[in-house]
C-alpha positions, 0 to 999 in steps of 0.5 A: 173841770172833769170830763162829764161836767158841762163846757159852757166856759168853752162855748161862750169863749168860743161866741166871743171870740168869733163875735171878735174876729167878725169886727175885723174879718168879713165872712169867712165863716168855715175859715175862722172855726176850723182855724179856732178849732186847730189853736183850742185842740193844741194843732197847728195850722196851715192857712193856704190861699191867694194874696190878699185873703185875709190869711195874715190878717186873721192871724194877727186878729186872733193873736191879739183876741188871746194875749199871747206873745206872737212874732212873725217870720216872713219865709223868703228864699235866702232866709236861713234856718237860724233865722228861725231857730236862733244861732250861737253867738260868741260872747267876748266877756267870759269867751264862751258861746251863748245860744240867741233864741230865735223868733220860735220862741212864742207863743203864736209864731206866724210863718207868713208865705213858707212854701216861699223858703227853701226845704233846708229853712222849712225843716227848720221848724220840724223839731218845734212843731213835733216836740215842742223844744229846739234842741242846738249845740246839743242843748234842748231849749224848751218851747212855751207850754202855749204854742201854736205855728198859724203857717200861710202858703200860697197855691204851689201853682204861684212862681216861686214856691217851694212844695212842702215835703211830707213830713212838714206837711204832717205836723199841721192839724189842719190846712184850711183854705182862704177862698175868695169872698163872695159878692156880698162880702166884698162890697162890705169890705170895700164899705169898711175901707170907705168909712176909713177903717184901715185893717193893719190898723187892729186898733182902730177896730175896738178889739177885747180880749177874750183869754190868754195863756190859761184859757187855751192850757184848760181849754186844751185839758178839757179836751183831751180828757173828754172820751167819744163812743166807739161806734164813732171811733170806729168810724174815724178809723174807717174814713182814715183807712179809706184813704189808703184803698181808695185808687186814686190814692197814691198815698192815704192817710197814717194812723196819726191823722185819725188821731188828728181827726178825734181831737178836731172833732172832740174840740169843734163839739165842745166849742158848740156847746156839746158835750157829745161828739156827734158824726157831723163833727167828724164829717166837718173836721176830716177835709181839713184834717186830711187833705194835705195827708193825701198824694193822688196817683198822677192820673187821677190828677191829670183827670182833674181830681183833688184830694178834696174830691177824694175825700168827698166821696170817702165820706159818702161812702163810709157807712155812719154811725147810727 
């Protein structure tokens, strides 16, 4: 499919997939599209909130919906990084050491709670997440052409977390959040466990698959061949370098995550149905692109600002354009 061609295939994969997940996920709207965005753009996600938000369960949903392979590594304290990776095992029969390959090996790797791992083990995933391969003992072990890590962290407020260091930070697309429902969806929920519907049970739910391995490789194609006009490029570049001259910031934004916020928002406007990238799309996708890019001056956080507030008011400010 060429870059000019319509994306009708995109769009309704897209509608079936949210139809999908809305069979097992009550509400959540903002969570699930930028989630969908992140995994047809190519990028991984971060998924932070409170215990009992529907982060894993959302991930499992959407790695049942794609058929893909996917494992689970529950990040904790004492886990080492070969529990990710895999380690070199002696083999008795030729006396000769063979590489094991670690739970990385997938297509959809879920690192359930990683700030909970200590910055030895989360570093453990950098070479995976930037290059795609595990290199040990001086081999490289190439990683399948599908894969996506769906990372889950509880707020840095809870005991017992360990913060992500920048460079991790930077190899996720996206770091959405898991917010509270509201009223209206948590009596649904509570109805759907009345009527005996338990959600570990993803069976019980009549979930269909919507695609696989070679939906996501040309889906991911099609997006990157697509081009945007460069009043829009410009504009990304200008909410980007924002960041940087704004005084609250400590830190802004790299060139890298310009580069982020274009195949977010060229993805969310081909789910739509569009083939045009439209301001709104950029305006959407920058909070979840550029949040955890940000480090605020310690005064503007001892005066309660968050990066997201940050960034709101980047975003009235940048000219849009016309």
């Amino acid at each position: 499919m060429n870059a000019s061609s319509p994306a009708p295939g995109l769009a309704s994969l897209y509608a079936a997939a949210r139809r999908e997940i809305a069979k097992v996920i009550v509400g959540h709207d903002e969570l699930v599209e930028q989630v969908l965005v992140s995994l047809f753009a190519g990028g991984h996600v971060l998924i932070e909130g409170a215990p009992g938000t529907a982060k894993t369960l959302l991930v499992r949903v959407v790695a049942r919906l794609f058929a893909c392979e996917f494992k689970r590594i529950q990040f904790t304290p004492d886990l080492m990084p070969a529990d990710v990776t895999g380690t070199s095992v002696f083999d008795p029969r030729d006396q000769s050491f063979r590489f094991r390959r670690g739970p990385v090996f997938s297509q959809f790797l879920l690192t359930d709670e990683i700030n909970r791992a200590p910055p030895k083990t989360q570093a453990a995933l950098l070479e995976a997440m930037q290059e795609r391969q595990v290199t040990a003992d001086g081999v490289t072990h190439p990683l399948p052409a599908v894969f996506t890590v769906f990372a889950t962290q509880n707020p840095i407020e809870q005991e017992g977390t360990y913060p992500l260091p920048e460079a991790q930070l930077d190899r996720f697309m996206m770091k959405v959040l898991a917010e509270y429902p509201a009223e209206a969806e948590e009596v649904e929920i509570l109805r759907v466990h009345q009527q005996g519907a338990r959600v570990e049970d993803l069976d019980r739910f009549g979930l269909e698959r919507v695609g696989g391995e070679a939906e996501l490789l040309d889906a991911q194609r099609e997006i990157r061949d697509r081009t945007i006009r460069d009043e829009l490029l410009g504009y990304i570049a200008r909410v980007v370098r924002a960041t940087r001259q704004n005084l609250k910031v400590e830190s802004g934004a790299s060139p890298r995550s310009g580069l982020m916020a274009l195949a977010a928002a060229k993805t969310r406007a081909a789910l739509h149905g569009r083939q045009h990238v439209l301001p709104d799309d950029i305006k959407a996708v920058a909070k979840p692109v550029l949040r955890h890019r940000l480090i605020l001056k310690p005064g503007a956080e001892v005066d309660g600002f968050t990066t997201d507030d940050v960034l709101d008011e980047i975003l009235a400010r940048v000219e849009i354009p016309r």
